[in-house]
C-alpha positions as a Python dict, from the first residue, in 0.01 Angstrom:
ca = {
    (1, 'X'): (0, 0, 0),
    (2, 'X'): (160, 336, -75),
    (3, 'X'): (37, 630, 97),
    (4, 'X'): (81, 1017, -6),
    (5, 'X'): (40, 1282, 212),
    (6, 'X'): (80, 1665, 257),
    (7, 'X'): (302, 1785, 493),
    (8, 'X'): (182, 2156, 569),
    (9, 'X'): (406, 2216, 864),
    (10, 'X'): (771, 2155, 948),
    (11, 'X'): (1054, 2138, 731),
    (12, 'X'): (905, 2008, 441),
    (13, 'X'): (660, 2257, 435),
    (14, 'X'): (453, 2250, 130),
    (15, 'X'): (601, 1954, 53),
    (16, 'X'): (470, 1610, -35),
    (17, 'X'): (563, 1292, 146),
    (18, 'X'): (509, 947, 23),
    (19, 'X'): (626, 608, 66),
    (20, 'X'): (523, 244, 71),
    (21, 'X'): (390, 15, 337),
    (22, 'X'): (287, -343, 338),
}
């Protein structure tokens, strides 16, 4: 399952993190 979220806050503000989970 990957997952994508958007990361308002902190040092990767206005950034997008994503990465994959079983």
């Amino acid at each position: 399952m990957s997952i994508q979220i958007l990361n308002p806050k902190g040092m990767n503000s206005g950034k997008i993190i994503s990465w994959s989970t079983t």
